[in-house]
Every structure is written in C-alpha cells, then in structure tokens.
C-alpha positions as CSV (number, residue, x, y, z in Angstrom):
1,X,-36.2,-25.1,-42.6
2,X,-34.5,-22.8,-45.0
3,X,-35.9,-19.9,-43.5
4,X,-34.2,-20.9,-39.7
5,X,-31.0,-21.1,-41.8
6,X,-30.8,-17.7,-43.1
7,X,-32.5,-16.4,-40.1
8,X,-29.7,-17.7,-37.9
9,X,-27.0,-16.1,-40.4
10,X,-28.5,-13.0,-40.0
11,X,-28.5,-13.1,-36.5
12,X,-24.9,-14.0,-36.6
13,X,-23.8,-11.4,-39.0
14,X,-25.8,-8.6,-37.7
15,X,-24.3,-9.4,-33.9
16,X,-20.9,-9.5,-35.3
17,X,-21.3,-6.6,-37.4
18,X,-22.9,-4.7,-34.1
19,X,-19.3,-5.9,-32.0
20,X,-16.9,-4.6,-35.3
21,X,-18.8,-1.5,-35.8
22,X,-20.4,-0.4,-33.2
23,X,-17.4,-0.4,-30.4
24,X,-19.4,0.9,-27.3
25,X,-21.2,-2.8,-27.5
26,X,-18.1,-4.3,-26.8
27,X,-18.7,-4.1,-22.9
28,X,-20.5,-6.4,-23.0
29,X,-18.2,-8.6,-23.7
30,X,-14.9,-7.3,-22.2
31,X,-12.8,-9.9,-22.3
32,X,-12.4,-9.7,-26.1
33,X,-10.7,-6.4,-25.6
34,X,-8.2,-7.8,-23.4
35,X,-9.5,-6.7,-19.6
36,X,-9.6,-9.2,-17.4
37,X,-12.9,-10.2,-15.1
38,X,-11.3,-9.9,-11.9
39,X,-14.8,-9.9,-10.3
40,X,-17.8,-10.5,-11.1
41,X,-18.9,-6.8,-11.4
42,X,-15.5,-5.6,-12.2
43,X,-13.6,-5.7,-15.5
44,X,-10.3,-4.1,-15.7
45,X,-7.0,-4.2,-17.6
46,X,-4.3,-3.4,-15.1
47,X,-4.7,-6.3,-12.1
48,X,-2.5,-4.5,-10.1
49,X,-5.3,-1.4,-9.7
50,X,-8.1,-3.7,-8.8
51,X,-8.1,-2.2,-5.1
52,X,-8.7,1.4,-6.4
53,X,-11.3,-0.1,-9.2
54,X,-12.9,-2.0,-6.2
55,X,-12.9,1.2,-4.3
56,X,-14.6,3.1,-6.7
57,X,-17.3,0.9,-7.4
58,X,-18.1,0.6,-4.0
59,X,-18.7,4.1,-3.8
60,X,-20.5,4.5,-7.3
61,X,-22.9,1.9,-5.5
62,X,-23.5,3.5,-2.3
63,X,-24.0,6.6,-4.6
64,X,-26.9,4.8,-6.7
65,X,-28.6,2.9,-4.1
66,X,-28.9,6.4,-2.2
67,X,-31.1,7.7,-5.0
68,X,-32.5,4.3,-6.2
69,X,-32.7,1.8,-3.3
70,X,-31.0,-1.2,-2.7
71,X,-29.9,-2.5,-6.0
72,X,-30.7,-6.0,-6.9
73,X,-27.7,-7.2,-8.9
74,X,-24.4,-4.6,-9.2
75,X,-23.2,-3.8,-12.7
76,X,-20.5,-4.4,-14.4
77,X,-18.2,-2.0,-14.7
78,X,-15.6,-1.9,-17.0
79,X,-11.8,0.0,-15.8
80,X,-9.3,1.1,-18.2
81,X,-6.0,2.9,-17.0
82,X,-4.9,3.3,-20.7
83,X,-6.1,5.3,-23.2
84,X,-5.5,2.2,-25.7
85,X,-7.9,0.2,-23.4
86,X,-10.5,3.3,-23.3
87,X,-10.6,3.3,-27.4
88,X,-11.1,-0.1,-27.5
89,X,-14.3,0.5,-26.3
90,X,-15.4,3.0,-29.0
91,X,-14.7,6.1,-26.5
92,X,-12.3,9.4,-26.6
93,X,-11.1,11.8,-24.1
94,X,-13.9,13.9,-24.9
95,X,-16.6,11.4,-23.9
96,X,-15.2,10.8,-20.5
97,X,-15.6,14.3,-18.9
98,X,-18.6,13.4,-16.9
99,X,-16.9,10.5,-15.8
100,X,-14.1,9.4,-13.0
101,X,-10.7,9.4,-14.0
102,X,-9.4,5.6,-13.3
C-alpha cells in the first residue's frame, strides 16, 4: 500500500514537473494556456480567426491524407495569432520557419 502512495506522487510530480518545464507538452492540454477549443481538432486563442484556422487545417489534411491515406482521426492543432500565445507553448520565432504563419 505504501508503495501505490509514493508511486502515485511520483506520477503526479513528474507530470507536473513535465507541464512546468517542459512547455512544448503543454498542447496537450491547451486550454491551460488560455486558447480556447473551438472544435474538436482546433485550438485557438483569437475566436474571431477560427474561419482562417479552419481553413488551414482543412488543407493541412488534404495535404497529409495525399501522402498518407485517409486519416482515421484529425489532429489537434493548436493556432496562436500572438507571439505571447506561441511562447506559451515553449516555442520562438526561430522554431516556426518551417511552419505557416497563422
């Protein structure tokens, strides 16, 4: 019994600890940083951009499924129109150069 107790607190720190220090993991979890779950595949902070966000994940999609086959479940995909948002998230300018500019 003692040894489920302090295996459950490790589990609990080391998942918190994982969240504080290692920011990427935090999309997994968007809502913690403040983005709204407009869909269920879509995360974004600005509400007002979900039409673009919605575009551009259609076409990431059609993208992927071109080179993979027909997807079984979509992703989630995170959109940040801030750079506050984007740190959040553990990133910087310089790791979004392969990506799209939201």
């Amino acid at each position: 019994m003692k040894f489920i107790k302090w295996a459950t607190l490790l589990a609990v720190i080391l998942t918190v600890s994982t969240f504080i220090f290692y920011r990427p993991s935090r999309v997994l979890i968007p809502e913690m940083n403040g983005v709204n779950c407009a869909t269920k595949s879509i995360c974004i902070d600005d509400i007002s951009r979900l039409e673009e966000a919605e575009a551009l994940i259609a076409h990431a999609v059609i993208e992927i499924e071109d080179v993979l086959g027909q997807l079984k479940n979509y992703p989630k995909a995170v959109f940040c129109s801030t750079q506050e948002c984007f740190e959040k998230f553990g990133f910087n300018l310089d790791s979004a150069v392969d990506r799209y500019y939201f």
